[in-house]
N, C-alpha and C positions, 0 to 999 in steps of 0.2 A: 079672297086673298088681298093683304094689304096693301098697299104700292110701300115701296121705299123710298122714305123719303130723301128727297134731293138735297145737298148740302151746302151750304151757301157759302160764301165767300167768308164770312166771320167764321165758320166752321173752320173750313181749310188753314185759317190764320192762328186760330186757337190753338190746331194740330200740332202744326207746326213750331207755334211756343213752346209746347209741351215737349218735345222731342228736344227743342235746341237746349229749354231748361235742365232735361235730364243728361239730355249729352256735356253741358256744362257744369253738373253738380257731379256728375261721373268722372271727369276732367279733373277737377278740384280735389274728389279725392283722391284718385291717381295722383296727382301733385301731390298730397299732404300725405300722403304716405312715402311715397319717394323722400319729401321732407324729412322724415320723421326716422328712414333707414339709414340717411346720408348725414343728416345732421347732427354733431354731438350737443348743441344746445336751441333749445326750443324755447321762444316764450320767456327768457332770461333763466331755464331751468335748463342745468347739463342733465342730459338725461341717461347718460351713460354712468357720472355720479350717485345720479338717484335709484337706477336699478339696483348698483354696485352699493349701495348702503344699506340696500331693502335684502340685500342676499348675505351680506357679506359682517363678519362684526370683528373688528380688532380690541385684544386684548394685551393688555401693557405687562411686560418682562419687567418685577420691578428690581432696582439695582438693590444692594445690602450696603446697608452705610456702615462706614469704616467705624473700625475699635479705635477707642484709645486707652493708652498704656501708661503706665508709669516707664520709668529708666529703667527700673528693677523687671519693665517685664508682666507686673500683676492690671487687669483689663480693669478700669473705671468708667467703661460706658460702653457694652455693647449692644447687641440686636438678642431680645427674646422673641420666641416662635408668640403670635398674639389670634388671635381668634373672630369674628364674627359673627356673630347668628344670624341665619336666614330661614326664612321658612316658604314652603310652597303651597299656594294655594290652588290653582289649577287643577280641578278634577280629572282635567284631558291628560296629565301626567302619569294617572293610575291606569295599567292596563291591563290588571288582574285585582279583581274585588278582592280576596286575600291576602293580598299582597300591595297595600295602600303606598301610596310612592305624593301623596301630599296631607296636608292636613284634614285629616276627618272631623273630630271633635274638640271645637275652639275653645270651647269653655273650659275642658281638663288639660287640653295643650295650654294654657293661660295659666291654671291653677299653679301646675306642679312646674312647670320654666320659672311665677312668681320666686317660687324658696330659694330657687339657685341664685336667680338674678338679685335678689334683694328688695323686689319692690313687689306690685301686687297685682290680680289678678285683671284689675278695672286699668290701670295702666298700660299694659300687653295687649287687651284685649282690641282696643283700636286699630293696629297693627293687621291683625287675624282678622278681621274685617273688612276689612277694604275689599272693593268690587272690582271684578276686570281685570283683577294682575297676574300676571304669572306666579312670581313671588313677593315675599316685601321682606323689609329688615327692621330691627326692633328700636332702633334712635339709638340714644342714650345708653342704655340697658342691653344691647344686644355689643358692643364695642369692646376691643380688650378684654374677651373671655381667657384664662388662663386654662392651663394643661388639665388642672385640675377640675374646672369646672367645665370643661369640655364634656374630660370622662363622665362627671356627673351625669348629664346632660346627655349624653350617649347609651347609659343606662337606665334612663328612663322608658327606650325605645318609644319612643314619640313618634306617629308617620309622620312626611313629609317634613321636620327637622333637619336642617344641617349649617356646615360652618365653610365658610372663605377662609384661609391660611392668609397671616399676611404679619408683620411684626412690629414689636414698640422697643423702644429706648429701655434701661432698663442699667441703673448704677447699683452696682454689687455690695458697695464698700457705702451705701447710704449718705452723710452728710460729710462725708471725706472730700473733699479740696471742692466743694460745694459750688463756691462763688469761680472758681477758675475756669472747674469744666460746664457752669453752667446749665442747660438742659434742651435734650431737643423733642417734640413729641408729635404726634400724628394728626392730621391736617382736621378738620369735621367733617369732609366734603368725604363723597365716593373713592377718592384715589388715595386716600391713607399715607399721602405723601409723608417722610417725616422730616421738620425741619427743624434747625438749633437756632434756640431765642435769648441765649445767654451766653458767656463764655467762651470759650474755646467753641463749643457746640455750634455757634453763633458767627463769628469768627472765620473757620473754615468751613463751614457748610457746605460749601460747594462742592468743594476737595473731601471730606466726610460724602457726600449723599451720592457723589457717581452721575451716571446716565445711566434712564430707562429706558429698555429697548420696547420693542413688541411685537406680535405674531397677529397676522392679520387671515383670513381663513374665511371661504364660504360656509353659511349656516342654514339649516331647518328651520321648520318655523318655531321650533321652543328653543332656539340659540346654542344648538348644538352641532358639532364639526361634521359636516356631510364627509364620507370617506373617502379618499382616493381624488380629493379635492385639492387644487394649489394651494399652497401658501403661501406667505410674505413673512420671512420673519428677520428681524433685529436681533441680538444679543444686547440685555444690558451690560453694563461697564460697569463694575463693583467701585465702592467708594476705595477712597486711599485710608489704610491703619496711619493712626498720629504717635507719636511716641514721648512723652513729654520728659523735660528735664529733670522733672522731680522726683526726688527718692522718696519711696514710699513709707520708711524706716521715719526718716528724718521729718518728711507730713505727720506723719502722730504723733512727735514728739510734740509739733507744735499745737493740734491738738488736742492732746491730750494735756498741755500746761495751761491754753486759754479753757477749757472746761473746766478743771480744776481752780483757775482763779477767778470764775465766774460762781461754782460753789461758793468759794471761801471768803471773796471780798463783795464780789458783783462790781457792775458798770454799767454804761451804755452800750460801747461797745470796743474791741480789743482787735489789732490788725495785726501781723507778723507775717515779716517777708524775708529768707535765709535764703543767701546766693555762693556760689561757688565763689573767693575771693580771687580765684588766677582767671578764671574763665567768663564768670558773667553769668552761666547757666543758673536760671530757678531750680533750689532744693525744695524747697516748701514755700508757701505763703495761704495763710488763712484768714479770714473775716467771720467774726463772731459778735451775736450768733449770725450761727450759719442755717442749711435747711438742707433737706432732703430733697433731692432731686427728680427723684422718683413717684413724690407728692407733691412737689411744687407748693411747700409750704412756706416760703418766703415773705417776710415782713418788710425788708428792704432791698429793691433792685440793683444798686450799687455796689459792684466790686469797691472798696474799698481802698484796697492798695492803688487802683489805677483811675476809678471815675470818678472820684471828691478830693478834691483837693481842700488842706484848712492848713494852719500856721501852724507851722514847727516848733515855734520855740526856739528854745537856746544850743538844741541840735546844728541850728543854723550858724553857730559862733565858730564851727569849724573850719565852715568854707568863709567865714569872712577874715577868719587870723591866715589862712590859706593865701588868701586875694592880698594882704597886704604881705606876707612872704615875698608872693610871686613876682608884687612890685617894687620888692627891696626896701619896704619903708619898714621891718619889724625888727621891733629889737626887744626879746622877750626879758630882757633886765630892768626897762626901762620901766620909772613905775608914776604910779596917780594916784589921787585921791578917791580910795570906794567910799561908797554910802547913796549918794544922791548926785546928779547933776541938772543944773536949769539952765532950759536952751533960749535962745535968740527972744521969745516967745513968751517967755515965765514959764512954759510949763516942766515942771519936775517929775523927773525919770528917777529912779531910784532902783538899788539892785536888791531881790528878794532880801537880803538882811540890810531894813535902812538903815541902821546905825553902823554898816560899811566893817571892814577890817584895817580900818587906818589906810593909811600908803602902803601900797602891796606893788610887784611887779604885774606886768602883762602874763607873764605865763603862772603866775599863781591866781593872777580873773580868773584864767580859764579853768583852772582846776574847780577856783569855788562859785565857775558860773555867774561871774560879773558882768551886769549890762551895761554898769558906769565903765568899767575897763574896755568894752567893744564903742561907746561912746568915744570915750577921748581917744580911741587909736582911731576913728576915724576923722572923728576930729581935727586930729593934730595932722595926721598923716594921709590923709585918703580922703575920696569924693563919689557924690554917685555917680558917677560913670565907671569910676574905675570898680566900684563894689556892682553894680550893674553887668557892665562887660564879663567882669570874671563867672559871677554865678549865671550868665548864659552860657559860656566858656564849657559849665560843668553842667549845663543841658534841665536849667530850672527856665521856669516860661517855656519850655517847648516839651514835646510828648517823647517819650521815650522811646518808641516805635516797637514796643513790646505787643506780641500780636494777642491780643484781649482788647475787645471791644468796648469802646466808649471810652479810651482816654480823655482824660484831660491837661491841660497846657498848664494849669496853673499861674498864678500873677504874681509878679518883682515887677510892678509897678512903682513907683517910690520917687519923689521929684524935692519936697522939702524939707528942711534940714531935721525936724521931728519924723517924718517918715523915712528920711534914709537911716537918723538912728533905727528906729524901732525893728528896719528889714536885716540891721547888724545881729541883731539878737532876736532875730526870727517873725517879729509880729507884725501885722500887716501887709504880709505876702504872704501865699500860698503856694505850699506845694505838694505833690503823694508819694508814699512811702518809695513806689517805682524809683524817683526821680530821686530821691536822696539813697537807694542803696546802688545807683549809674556814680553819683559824685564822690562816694564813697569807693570807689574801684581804685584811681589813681594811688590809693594809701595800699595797697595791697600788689601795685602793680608798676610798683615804681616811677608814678606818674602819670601813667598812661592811662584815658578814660576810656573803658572796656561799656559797652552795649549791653544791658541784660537782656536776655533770653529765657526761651521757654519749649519752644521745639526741640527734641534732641534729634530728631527724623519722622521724613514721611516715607510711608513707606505703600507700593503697590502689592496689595495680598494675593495678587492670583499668580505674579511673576517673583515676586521676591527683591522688586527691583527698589534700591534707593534712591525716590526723583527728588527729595530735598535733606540737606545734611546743617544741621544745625552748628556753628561754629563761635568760638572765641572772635567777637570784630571790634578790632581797635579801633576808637575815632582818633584822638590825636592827642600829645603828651600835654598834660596841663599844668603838671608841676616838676619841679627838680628834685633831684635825689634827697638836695637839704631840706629841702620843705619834708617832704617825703617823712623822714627821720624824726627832723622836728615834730611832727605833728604825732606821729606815733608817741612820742616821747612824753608830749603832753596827755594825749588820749591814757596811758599809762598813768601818769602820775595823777589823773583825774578818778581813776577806779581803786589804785593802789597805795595812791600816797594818803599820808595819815590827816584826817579831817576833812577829806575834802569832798563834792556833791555824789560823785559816783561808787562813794566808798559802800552803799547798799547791793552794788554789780559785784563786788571785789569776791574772789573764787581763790582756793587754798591752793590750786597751782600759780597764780597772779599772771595767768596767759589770756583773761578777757579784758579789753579795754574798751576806750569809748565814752559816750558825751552825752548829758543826759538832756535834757529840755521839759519845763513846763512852758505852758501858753494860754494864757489867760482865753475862753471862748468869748467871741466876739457876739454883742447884742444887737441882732438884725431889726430888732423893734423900737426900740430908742436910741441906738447907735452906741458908741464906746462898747465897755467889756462888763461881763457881767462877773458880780465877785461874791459869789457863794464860795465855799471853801472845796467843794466838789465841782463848782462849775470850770475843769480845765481840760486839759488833754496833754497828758504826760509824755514823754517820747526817751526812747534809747537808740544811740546808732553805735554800734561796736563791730571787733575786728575778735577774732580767734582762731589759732591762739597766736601771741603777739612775735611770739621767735619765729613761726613758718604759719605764716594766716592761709587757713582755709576757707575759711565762711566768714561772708559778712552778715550781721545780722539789723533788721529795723522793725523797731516795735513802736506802738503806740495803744497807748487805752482814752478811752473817752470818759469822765467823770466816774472815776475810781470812788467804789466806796469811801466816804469818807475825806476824802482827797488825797487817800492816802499813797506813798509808792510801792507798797508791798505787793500790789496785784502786778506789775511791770516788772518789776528785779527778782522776785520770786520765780515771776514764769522764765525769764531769760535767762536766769542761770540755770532754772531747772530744763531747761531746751540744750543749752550749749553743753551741761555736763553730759546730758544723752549724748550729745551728737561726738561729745569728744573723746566718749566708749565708742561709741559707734564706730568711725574714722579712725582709730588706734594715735589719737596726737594725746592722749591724756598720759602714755604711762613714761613717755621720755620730756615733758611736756616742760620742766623744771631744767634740761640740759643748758650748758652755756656754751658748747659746741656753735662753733661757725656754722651759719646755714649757706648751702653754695646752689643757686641757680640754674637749672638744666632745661633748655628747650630738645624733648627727647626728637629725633627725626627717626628715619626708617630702618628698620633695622634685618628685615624680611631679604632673605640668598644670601644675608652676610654671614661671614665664619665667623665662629661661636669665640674661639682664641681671638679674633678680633677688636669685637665687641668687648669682650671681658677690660681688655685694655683702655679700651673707652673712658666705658664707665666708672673700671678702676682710679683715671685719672680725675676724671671730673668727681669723684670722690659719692656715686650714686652704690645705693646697694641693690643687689642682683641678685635671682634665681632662675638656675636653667632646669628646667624640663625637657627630661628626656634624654637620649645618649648621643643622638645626630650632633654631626660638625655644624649645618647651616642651620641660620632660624627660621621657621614656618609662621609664628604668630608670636603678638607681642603687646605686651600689656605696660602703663598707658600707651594711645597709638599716637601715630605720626603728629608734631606738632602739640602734642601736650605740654603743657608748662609744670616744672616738679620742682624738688629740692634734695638736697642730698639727706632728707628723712624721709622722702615717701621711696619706696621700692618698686623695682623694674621686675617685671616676669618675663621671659622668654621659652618658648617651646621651641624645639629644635624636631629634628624629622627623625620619628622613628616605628618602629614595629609594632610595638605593645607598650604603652604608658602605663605607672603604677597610681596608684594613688598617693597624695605626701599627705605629711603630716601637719597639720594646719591648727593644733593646739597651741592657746598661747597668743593666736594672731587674733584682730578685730575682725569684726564680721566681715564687711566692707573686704578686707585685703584678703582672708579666709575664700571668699562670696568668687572675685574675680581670679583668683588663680586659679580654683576650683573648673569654674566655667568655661577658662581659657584651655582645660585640657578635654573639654567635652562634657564634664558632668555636671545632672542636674540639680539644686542646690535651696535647700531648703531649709530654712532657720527659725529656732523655735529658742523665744529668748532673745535678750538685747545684752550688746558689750562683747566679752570677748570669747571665744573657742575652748569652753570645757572639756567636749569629747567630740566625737566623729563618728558616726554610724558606721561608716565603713573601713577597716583598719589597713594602718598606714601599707605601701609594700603590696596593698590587693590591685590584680591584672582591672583595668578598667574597660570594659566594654560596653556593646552600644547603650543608649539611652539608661547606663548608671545613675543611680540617684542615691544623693549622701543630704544625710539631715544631720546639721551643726547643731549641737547645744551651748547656749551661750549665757555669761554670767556676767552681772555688772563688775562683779570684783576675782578677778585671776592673779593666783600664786601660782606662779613658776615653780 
């Protein structure tokens, strides 16, 4: 038997290490466990975040970006249903062999996706490859699937195939008001965000794209919703509908006239911008060419009307016979010597005909577009400051505050006695069409500088609510009645009297007037002007029609075939005579009837005998709807500015409304009475009301729809 052996002092000490070590690493983790249940962050890691990321996955509510409309109502840019392809790779998906729930065969899922997608099978195939994923998606090639090719795609029965729902931009009407509404499109990144890079699109985007919400939710390990699990969720906030001021009628007409004299003459390039003349509000304005939105086939990013500014021309001799009016130095009898004039300088100015019309008055310069005649009136009479001051007055050198992105200020710069000539007669300033159809208002508005516009409303689609109302805003009177007069007067006798520059504008009712301009383009590479015979840029600014102006109009073309004017006068008469069917001002258009002024106000719980009296006095014509005493609804509304040739609608309260008889009327006045009784209203044809789908005297009930036939030329 062994003895035991005895244990020595180092033993006992060892022991005892051993114990205190383990009692203290048992300690520590007692601690670090406590640590670990108590504390929400460890180590600089929350660890409450981290398990909650590892369980849990939020996915984004995305909001619908808003429509936008015409005035008329028809959508120019909404939301299409748009597609994604994904595919699954993960075997652990499939939980029945016959029933494959991911991709089995890459090579034929490759082949036969190539034909739909467009491209090939060694391109795809990459994708289908990849090691360790759950699923992947296809780049380029798998984005923007359409309805159509979804279905495809779906009938090929492919395993493990399928699509994300999610949506693109998507303009109906193609290269239709192109440059205004711009384009918005879908982000490349994961979130499909879609954002506006141009125009209106651009512009409000904000107010368009909404707020996204999102649903936040515990998940399985293949990212699927555990059941009977919390959630967190958001509602997105749908974007705002826009409503624009433009009539859609009056957009094609313009066009439809810069296409046509793009065939017929060619150019560079052709702008036209057509404003309500009482209001402000944008009818149309186009920039050509233009491009399709939808393809983003654009050769130049500049709106036109609003981000390039270039010299006007002799358009600008309006506002400077304007300025010396306003300063009491004009006396259009007063005359000088045309041809040529040399300044302080030697250098010789001379008016498009050097050999002059003799001694002419001021108000015959301006008919035949004399730059010697704007010379010696300032000359004699006027300074830069004073021609300065005015055309800031009338909102040149500053931005119009028309909501389209990327204005510009434009420059009336001018300090010596050669450049304050040449800014008389338009050259070596700059401005855009915007800012000359704002200076242009005053003549139409008895002085008064009206604001243009472009919004007619914003509107919230899920309430119906209107959070923004687009309005007539006066800035401040710039001229007097006489000026006013005067100028119309000359604007007239520039279009209509015999010989003189505007006389290729001149229309068989003699209701278009207005001021023509050439301006020589200016050479950025060796300075001065460059003088090819096509090297110019032509301009019109007119009023229509000249006894009750509805629409101002501003055109311009860039190096006209030839040099010639037929590509500018052709199209703007062929625009204005459209719009003047259009608006019914063509067929009394020739009357010498007083025109009387009416700011309409409210006319809603008034008695109908009341009203009548009204506007019997103020000499407005009237129609009542319906058989009720009081009025319910009223066409134009509150604050509209008219004349005793546009007509008043009023509905009154009653049982059963008929339908009237609207043969005869222009579309326009046809369009809103129609509407004003509930029905919906569809027009096939331009000009005036040949027939009526639905006859006169029939009961109208809900969601009725009558289709106008309309003809440029109506006998009564």
């Amino acid at each position: 038997m062994k003895k035991r052996k005895k244990k020595t002092r180092n033993d006992v000490k060892y022991s005892k290490f051993v114990i205190l070590a383990s009692l203290f690493l048992f300690g520590a983790m007692i601690v670090r466990v406590l640590q670990l249940s108590t504390s929400k962050e460890i180590d600089g890691v929350n660890l409450q975040k981290l398990a909650s990321q590892r369980t849990s996955k939020t996915d984004t509510l995305e909001a619908k970006r808003g429509t936008i409309y015409s005035s008329d109502k028809e959508a120019l840019a909404l939301n299409v249903a748009s597609y994604k392809l994904i595919a699954y790779l993960d075997p652990k998906r499939t939980e029945k062999k016959e029933n494959p729930q991911h991709v089995v065969d890459k090579e034929k899922t490759a082949t036969e996706l190539a034909n739909i997608l467009k491209t090939t099978k060694e391109e795809l195939l990459p994708y289908l490859n990849k090691e360790g994923v759950y699923q992947t998606e296809f780049g380029k090639f798998g984005k923007g699937i359409s309805e159509l090719e979804k279905k495809q795609i779906e009938d090929l029965n492919l395993p493990g195939i399928d699509f994300i729902e999610n949506y693109k931009r998507y303009y109906p009407k193609g290269e239709f008001l192109s440059y205004t509404l711009g384009y918005a499109k879908s982000s490349d990144d994961s979130s499909n965000t879609i954002a506006g890079e141009m125009g209106i699109e651009q512009y409000y985007d904000k107010i368009l794209r909404g707020k996204n919400g999102y649903i936040t939710y515990q998940k399985d390990l293949h990212g699927y919703k555990i059941a009977n699990t919390k959630e967190v969720r958001e509602e997105a906030i749908e974007g705002k509908d826009i409503y624009l001021t433009i009539d859609s009628n009056i957009q094609f007409f313009i066009e439809q006239a810069l296409n046509k004299a793009k065939e017929e003459f060619g150019y560079e390039w052709f702008t036209m911008v057509i404003a309500d003349a009482k209001t402000g509000a944008i009818l149309g304005m186009s920039t050509y060419p233009s491009f399709d939105p939808n393809l983003r086939n654009m050769t130049n990013y500049l709106d036109l009307t609003v981000a390039s500014a270039y010299e006007p021309g002799s358009t600008m001799k309006t506002f400077t016979y304007m300025a010396a009016m306003e300063n009491g130095v004009y006396n259009g009898a007063e005359s000088y010597p045309s041809g040529t004039f040399e300044t302080s300088d030697k250098t010789v100015i001379g008016d498009w005909n050097r050999n002059g019309w003799g001694v002419i008055s001021y108000d015959k310069g301006y008919a035949l577009s004399s730059n010697v005649g704007v010379i010696h009136l300032i000359n004699r009479h006027m300074n830069s400051a004073m021609l300065r001051q005015y055309f800031r007055k009338l909102g040149f050198g500053m931005k119009t505050g028309i909501s389209l992105p990327n204005e510009v200020s434009g420059t009336i710069n001018f300090k010596y006695e050669t450049e304050i000539y040449n800014a008389g007669f338009g050259q070596g300033i700059t401005t855009t069409p915007m800012q000359n159809i704002q200076a242009l208002t005053p003549l139409t508005n008895d002085g008064m500088l009206i604001s243009p516009y472009l919004v007619e409303k914003i509107v919230n689609p899920t309430t119906d609510e209107v959070v923004f109302q687009g309005k007539r805003d006066e800035i401040e009177r710039v001229a007097s009645t006489t000026t006013v007069q005067k100028m119309i007067a000359l604007m007239d006798d520039t279009v209509n009297g015999i010989g003189n520059t505007g006389s290729g504008y001149r229309m068989d009712s003699g209701e278009l007037i207005g001021k023509t301009g050439t301006a020589q383009i200016a050479d950025e590479k060796g300075g001065g002007y460059l003088s090819g015979k096509e090297d110019i840029i032509s301009s019109f600014s007119g009023i229509y029609p000249k006894s009750n102006p509805s629409i101002i109009i501003y055109a311009s073309v860039k190096r006209p075939a030839l040099g010639s004017q037929k590509p500018i006068s052709n199209a703007v008469k062929e625009v204005v005579t459209n719009i003047g069917k259009y608006l019914g001002t063509e067929k009394d258009s020739s009357s010498n009837q007083q025109v009387m002024r009416y700011k309409v106000p409210s006319f809603i719980n008034k008695e109908v005998n009341q009203i009548k009296g009204e506007l019997e006095q103020n000499q407005i014509p009237y129609q009542i709807l319906g058989s009720g005493t009081k009025i319910i609804k009223q066409y134009p509304k509150k604050d509209s500015h008219i004349t005793s040739k546009d007509k008043v609608y009023l509905v009154t309260e009653d049982i059963l409304y008929k339908v009237p008889n609207v043969i005869g009327l222009s579309s326009k006045e046809a369009k809103n009475m129609l509407e004003l009784l509930g029905l919906s209203v569809k027009l096939e044809g331009s000009g005036y009301v040949v027939s009526q789908s639905v006859s006169e005297n029939t009961d109208i009930t809900d969601h009725m729809e009558i289709t106008l036939t309309l003809d440029k030329k109506f006998e009564s």
